[in-house]
C-alpha positions in Angstrom: -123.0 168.5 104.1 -126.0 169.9 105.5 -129.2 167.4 106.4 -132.4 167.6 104.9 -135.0 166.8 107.1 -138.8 165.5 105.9 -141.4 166.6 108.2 -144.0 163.3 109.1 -147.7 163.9 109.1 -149.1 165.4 112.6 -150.4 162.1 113.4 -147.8 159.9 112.5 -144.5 161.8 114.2 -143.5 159.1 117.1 -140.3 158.0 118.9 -139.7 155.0 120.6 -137.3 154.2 123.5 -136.9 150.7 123.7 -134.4 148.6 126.5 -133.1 145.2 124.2 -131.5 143.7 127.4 -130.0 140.8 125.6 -128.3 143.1 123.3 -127.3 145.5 125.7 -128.0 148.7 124.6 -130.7 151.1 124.6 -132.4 151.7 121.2 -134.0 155.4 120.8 -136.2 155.7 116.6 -137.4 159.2 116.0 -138.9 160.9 113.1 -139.7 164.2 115.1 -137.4 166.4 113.0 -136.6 169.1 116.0 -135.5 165.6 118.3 -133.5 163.8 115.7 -131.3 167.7 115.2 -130.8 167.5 119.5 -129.9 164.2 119.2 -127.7 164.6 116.8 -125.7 167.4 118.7 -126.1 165.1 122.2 -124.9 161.9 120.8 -123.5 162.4 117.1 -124.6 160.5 114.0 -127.2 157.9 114.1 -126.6 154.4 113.7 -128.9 154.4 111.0 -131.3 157.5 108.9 -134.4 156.2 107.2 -134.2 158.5 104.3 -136.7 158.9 101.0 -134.9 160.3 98.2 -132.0 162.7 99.7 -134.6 163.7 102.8 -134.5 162.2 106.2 -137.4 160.8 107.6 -136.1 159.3 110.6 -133.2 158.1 113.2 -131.9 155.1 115.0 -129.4 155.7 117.7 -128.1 152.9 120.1 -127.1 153.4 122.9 -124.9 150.7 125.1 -126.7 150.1 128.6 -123.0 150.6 130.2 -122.4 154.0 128.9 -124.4 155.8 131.8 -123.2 159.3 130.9 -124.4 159.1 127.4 -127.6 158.2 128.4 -128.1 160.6 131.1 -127.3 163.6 128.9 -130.2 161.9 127.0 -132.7 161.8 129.7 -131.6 164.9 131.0 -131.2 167.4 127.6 -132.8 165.8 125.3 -136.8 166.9 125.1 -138.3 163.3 124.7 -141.6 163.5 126.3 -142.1 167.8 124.4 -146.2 167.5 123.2 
């Protein structure tokens, strides 16, 4: 089934990389439609979509801290810091 992504408003498109050390992982939210795609490809589904109606708004992917080739491919491939 294809995805249906929803645009956000200019000023409102964000994504966050955040480190939850006592949970081990590495926690990556987007709702820039082009990053959540890339993602997608690099790492496969999301742990979670944000959706309104059947449209996709935004994605959570976690990462474990110990799975060093995963997020490398991240830092390396995927455009996180594109303007």
């Amino acid at each position: 089934m294809k995805k249906i992504y929803k645009e956000a408003n200019k000023a409102e498109i964000e994504t966050t990389v955040n480190v939850l050390y006592s949970e081990n992982k590495l926690s990556i939210y987007t709702n820039k439609v082009d990053l959540q795609r890339q993602l997608n490809k690099l790492l496969g589904e999301p742990q979670k979509e944000l959706k309104i109606k059947r449209s996709i708004t935004g994605s959570i992917w976690e990462i474990s801290l110990d799975d060093k080739s995963k997020i490398s491919k991240v830092i390396l491939k995927a455009n996180l810091y594109e303007l």
